[in-house]
N, C-alpha and C positions, 0 to 999 in steps of 0.2 A: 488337529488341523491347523494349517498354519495361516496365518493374518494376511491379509492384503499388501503389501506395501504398498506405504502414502506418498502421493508427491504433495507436498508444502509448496504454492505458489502465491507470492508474497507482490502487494502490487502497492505503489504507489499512486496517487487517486489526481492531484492535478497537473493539469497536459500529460498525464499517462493515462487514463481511461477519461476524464473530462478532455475537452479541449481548450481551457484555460482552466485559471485558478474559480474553484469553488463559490465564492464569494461574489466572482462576477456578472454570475449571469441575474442575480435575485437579491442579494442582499447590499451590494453597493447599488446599483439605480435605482432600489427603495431610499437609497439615503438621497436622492437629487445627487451623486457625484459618478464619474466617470474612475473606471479601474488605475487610471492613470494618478486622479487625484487623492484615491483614497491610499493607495500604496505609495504615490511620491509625501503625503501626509505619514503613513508610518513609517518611512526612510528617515524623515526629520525625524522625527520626535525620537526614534532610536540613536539617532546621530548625535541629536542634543543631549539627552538623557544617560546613555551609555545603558539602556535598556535594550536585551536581550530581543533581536528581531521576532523569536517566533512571538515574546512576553508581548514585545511593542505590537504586534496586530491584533492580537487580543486587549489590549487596553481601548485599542483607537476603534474597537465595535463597540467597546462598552461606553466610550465616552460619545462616540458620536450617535448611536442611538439617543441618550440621553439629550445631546443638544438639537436633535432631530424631531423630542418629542416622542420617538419612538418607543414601546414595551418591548425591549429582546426576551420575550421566553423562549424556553426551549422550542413547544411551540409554534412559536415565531420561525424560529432557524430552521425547525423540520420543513414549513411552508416551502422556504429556498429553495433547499435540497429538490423540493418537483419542477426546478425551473434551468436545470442543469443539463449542458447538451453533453453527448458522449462521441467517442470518434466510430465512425464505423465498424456495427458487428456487436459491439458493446454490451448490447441487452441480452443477445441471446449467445453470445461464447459461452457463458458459464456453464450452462445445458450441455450444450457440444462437447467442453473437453469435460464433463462429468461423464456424457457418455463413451467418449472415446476412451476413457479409462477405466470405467466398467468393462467395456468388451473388450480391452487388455490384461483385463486382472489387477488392474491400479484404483486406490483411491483417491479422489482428487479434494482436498482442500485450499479453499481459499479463504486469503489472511490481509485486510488492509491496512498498511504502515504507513499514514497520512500524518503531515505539520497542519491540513487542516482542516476544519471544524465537526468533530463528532455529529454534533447536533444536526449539522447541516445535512452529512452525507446519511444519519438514520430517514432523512425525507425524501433519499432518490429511490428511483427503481433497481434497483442492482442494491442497495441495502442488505437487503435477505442473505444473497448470494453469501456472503463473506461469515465464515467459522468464528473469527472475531477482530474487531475493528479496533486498532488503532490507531488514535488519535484528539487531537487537542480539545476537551472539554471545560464546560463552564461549574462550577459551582452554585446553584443557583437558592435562593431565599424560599424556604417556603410557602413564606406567607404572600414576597411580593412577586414572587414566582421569577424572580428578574438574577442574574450574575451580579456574586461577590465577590467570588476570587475564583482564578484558574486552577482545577481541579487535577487537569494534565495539561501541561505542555511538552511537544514533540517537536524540537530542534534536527537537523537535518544529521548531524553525527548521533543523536540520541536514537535514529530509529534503529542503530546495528542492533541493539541489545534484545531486539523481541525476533531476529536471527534465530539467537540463545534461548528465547523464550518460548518461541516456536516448537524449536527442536526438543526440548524437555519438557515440553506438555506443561508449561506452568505459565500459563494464561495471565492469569492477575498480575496487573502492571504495579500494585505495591508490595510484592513480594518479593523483595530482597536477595531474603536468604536461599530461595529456593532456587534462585535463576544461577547462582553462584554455587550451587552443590555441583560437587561432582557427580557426574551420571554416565555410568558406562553404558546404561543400555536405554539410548535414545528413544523418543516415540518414534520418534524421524530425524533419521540421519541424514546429516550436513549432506551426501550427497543427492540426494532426493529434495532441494530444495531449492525452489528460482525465483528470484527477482528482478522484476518488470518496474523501470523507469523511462524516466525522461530527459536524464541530463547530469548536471555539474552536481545539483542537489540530492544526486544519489548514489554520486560518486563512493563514498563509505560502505553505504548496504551491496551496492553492486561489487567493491571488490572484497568486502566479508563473504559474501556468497560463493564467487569464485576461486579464492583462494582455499576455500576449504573443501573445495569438492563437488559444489551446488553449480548453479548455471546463473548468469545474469544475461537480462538484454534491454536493449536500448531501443526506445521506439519516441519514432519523430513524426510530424507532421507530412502532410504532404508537399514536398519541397524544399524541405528544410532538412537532408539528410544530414548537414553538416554541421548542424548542432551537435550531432552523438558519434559523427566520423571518428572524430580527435580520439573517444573512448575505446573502438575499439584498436584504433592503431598503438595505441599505450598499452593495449592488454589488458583493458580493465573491466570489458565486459566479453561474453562469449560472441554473443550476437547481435547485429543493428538490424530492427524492423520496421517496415513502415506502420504506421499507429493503424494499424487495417485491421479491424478485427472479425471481418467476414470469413464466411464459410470457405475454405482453399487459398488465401490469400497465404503469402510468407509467413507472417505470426504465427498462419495457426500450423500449419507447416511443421516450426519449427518446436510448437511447444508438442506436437504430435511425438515425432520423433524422440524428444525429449524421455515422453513419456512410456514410449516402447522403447528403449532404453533402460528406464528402471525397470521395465518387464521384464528385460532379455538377463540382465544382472542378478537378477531374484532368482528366477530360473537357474541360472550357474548356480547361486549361491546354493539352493536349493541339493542340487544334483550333484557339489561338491560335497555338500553335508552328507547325501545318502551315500556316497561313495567310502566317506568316512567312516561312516557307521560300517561299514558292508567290509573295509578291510579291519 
């Protein structure tokens, strides 16, 4: 009997399914500062330092909790994660294109490629949803149950690689050698796989996606189409949607389609093979 084909649908988490950055809605106005001060604070200190922006956001929670008084455990951060707005539709898409790919004969996995914070995003609702999440985690002490060092960091060129890791079923982000085998026989093929952003910061993952086969799109705000215009006039993503992620809206539209697509191709492939066999 033959396998389902998978669509791999790979998302990026702030202003692509949030509506700002993660940190803002819960964990900077617990510190007393506004998103403006605590981000124009890790632009300095990156600026100063010649520390790596995604390294430098992660320093300025660990230190400013600390001069806050504040205990970051884990936690702490999952608390956030329940205080997180999403753009419409958000909560219950997952459901929808699970089902619409059942009664296609597709399966649907979902995969998140975030710069940020693990912790945070294990405390939203859509958590579950995702096959596996990547992104930027803490190391945390035992005893004091608080961050020592950064366990992952996920820089915005760094998220191609779980692309690669996707598509070879090799999950575990310290394995090396596995994501660098060669594999002729993909779990999911490059083309069965898309990538949902928001902009300049996924400029990389969006055209790995596309160039190889896969599908990327770009989704904006309301009003703001011309944050992601630029991308697709370049050719660098397939589609620009608006961040709508209701029932009939364009998004879903387009990932429908998408997805009776890898239907309609399986089938060929399918009924090339028996033709094979047969002459």
């Amino acid at each position: 009997m033959n396998k389902k084909p998978i669509v791999a649908i790979l998302y990026d988490f702030d202003s692509t399914l949030a509506t700002s950055d993660m940190q803002n809605f819960g964990f900077i106005p617990a510190l007393g500062m506004t998103p403006a001060e605590f981000w124009g604070a890790t632009t300095k200190f990156s600026n100063e330092t010649g520390v790596e922006r995604t390294l430098s956001y992660l320093y300025m929670m660990v230190k400013t909790c600390k001069e806050k008084g504040i205990k970051m455990t884990r936690e702490y951060l999952n608390e956030q994660g329940a205080k997180i707005e999403f753009f419409p539709g958000v909560l219950s898409w997952f459901q929808r294109i699970n089902k619409f790919g059942e009664d296609n004969g597709v399966k649907i996995e979902h995969y998140l490629v975030s710069s940020g914070n693990k912790e945070i995003v294990e405390g939203c609702p859509i958590a579950k949803e995702f096959k596996v999440t990547y992104a930027c985690e803490f190391l945390f002490d035992p005893i004091t149950k608080e961050p020592v060092w950064p366990k992952l960091a996920i820089n915005f060129t760094q998220k191609t690689q779980y692309f690669f890791r996707i598509s070879k079923g090799v999950y575990d982000a310290t394995d090396d050698e596995g994501v660098n085998q060669k594999k002729p026989d993909r779990r999911i093929p490059y083309s069965n796989i898309v990538y949902i952003g928001d902009g300049m910061t996924d400029i990389p993952s969006m055209i790995i996606a596309k160039n190889n086969g896969g599908k990327s799109i770009a989704v904006y705000p309301k009003g703001r189409e011309e944050k992601v215009q630029d991308l697709y006039q370049d050719g660098r993503v397939n589609y620009v949607c608006l961040a709508d992620y209701r029932e009939g809206k364009e998004l879903e539209k387009v990932m429908q389609l998408i997805i009776q697509g890898v239907a309609i191709n399986e089938r060929l492939g399918m009924r090339e093979n028996h033709n094979k066999t047969l002459d």
